[in-house]
C-alpha positions in Angstrom: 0.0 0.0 0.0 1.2 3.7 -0.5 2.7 5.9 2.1 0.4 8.5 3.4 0.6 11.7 2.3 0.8 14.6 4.9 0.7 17.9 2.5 1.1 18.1 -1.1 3.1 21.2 -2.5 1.0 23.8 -4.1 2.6 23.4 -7.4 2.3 19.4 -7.6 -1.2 19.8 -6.3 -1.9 21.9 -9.7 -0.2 19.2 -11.9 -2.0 16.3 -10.2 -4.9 18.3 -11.7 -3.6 18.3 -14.6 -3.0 14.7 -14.7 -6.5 13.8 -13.6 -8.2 16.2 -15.9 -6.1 14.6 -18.7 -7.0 11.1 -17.6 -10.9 12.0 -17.4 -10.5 13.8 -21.3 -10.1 10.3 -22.4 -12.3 8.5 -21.0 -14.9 6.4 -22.1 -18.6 6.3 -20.8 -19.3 2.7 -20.0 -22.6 3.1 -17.7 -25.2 5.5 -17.2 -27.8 5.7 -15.4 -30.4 8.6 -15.9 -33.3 9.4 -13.9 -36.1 11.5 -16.0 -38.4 13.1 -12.9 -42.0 14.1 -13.5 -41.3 17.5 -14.4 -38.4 16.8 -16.8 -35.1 17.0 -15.1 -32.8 14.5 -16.0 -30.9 13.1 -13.1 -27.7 10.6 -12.9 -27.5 7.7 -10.2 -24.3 6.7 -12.0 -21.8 7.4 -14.8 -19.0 4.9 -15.1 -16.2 5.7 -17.3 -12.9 3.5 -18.5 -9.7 5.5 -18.4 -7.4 5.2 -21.3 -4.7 3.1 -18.8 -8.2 0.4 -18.8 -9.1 1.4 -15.3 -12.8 2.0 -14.5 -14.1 4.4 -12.2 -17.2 5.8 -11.1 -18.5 9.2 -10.7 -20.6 9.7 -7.6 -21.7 12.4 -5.2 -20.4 12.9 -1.9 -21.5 15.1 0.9 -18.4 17.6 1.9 -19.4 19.6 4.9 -22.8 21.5 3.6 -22.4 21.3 -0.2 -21.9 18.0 -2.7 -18.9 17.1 -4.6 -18.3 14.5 -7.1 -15.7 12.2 -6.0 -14.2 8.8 -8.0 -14.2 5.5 -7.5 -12.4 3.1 -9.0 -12.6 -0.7 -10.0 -9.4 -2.1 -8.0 -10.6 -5.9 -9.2 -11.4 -6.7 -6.0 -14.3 -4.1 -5.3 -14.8 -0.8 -5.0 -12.9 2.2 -3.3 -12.1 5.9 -3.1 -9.6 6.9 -5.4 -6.7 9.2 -4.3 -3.5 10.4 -5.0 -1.7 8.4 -2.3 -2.6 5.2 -3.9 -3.6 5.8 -7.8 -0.8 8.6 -8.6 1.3 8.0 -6.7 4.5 8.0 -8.9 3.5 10.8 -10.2 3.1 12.7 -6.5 6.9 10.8 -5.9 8.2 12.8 -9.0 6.4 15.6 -8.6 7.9 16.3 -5.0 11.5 14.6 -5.5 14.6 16.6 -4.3 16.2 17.7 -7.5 18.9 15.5 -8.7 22.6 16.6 -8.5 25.4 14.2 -9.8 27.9 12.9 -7.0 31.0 15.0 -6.8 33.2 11.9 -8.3 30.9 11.8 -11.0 31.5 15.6 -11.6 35.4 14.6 -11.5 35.1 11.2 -14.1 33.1 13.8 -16.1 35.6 16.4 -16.3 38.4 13.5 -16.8 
């Protein structure tokens, strides 16, 4: 299982995002599930979508504090469960927050050599 993750920088936060909204871009509707009511408004109880890396996830509401949000699930094969950065991105979040890489001093010497 992945690490938990305390605080994610500002910055990775906003390409996370960007990652996500690319991954959603692509998706695929699999499942719907409209609701007509008797005045006409069309309703969801689900929208299920495949990912272009094959994954399926699920498109719900969730109640955060006083006002909804729309939260994913995904398909792990093994059932259902939130999906989050910590587990489903996380190489991403390991790049995105990495020290920088600087070569070893003897490399800077062979280098030089």
């Amino acid at each position: 299982m992945a690490k938990l993750v305390n605080s994610i920088p500002e910055a990775a936060q906003e390409e996370l995002e960007t990652y996500l909204n690319e991954d959603l871009r692509g998706a695929v509707v699999t499942v719907t599930a409209p609701i007509v009511d008797e005045d006409g408004r069309i309703y969801f109880d689900e929208i299920a979508l495949r990912l272009e890396n094959r994954r399926e996830v699920v498109i719900r509401a969730e109640m955060r504090g006083k006002w909804p949000m729309l939260v994913l699930e995904v398909n792990t094969g093994r059932g259902w469960r939130n999906m989050s950065v910590a587990e489903d991105y996380a190489e991403e979040l390991e790049d995105l927050t990495a020290a920088p890489w600087h070569p070893e001093p003897d490399t800077l010497e062979e280098a030089r050599l």
